[in-house]
C-alpha positions in Angstrom: -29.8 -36.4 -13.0 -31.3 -33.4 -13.3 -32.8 -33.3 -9.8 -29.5 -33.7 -8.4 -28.1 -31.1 -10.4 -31.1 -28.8 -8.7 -30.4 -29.4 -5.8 -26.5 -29.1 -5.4 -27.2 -26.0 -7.3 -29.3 -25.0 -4.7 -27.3 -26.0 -2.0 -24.0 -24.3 -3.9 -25.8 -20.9 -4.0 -27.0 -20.7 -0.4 -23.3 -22.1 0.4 -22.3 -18.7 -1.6 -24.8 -16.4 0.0 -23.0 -17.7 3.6 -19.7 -16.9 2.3 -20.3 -13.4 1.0 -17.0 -10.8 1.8 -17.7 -7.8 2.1 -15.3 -4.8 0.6 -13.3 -4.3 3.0 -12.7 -7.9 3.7 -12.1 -8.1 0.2 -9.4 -5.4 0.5 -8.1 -6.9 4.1 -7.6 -10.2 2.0 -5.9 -9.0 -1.2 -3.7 -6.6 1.3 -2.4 -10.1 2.9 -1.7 -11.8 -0.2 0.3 -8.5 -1.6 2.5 -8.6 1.6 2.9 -11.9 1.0 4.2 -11.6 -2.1 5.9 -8.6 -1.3 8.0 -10.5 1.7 8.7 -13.6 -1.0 10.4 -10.5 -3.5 12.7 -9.7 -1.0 13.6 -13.1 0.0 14.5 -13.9 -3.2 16.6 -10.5 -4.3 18.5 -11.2 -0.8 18.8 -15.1 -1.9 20.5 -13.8 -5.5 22.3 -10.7 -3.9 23.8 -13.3 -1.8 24.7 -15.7 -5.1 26.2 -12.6 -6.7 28.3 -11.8 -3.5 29.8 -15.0 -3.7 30.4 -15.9 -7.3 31.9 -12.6 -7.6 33.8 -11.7 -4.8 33.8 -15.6 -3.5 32.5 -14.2 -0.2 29.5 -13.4 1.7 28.3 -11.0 4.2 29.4 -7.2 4.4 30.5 -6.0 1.2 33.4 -4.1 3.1 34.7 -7.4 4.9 35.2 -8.9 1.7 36.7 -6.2 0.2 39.5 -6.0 3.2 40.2 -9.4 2.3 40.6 -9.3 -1.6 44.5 -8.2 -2.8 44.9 -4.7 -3.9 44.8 -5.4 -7.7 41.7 -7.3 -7.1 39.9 -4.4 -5.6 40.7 -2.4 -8.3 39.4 -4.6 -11.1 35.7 -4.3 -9.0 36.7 -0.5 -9.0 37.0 -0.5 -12.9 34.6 -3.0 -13.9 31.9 -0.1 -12.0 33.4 3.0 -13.6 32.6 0.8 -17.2 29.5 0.4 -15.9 28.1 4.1 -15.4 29.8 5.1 -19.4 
């Protein structure tokens, strides 16, 4: 048992010695995984922006498309509801 363990030990640090990054490929990596998570952010405020576009104004696209097809008084609740907003 304790041979084995030796020698995968062994064999896990040379392994280890191969696979050394340096900084910068350090940095290159974490860079990558920071856009990454960066790109999957805005996918997912686009993916609720979207929601909120249509459970609110039962539309989606251009905000000013769906705003030329809401009634008058309808337009002016929206209007309202944001004026409560910045009290």
């Amino acid at each position: 048992m304790r041979e084995s363990f030796r020698l995968h030990w062994k064999r896990a640090l040379i392994i280890r010695d191969r696979l050394r990054l340096s900084e910068e490929a350090f940095h290159l990596i974490l860079g990558a995984v920071i856009g990454v998570i960066g790109g999957l952010t805005n996918l997912a405020y686009f993916a609720v922006s979207e929601l909120t576009k249509k459970l609110i104004l039962s539309g989606s696209g251009d905000l000013g498309e769906i705003a030329a097809t809401l009634a008058p008084w309808q337009r002016l609740l929206i209007r309202r509801s944001e004026d409560w907003r910045r009290v």
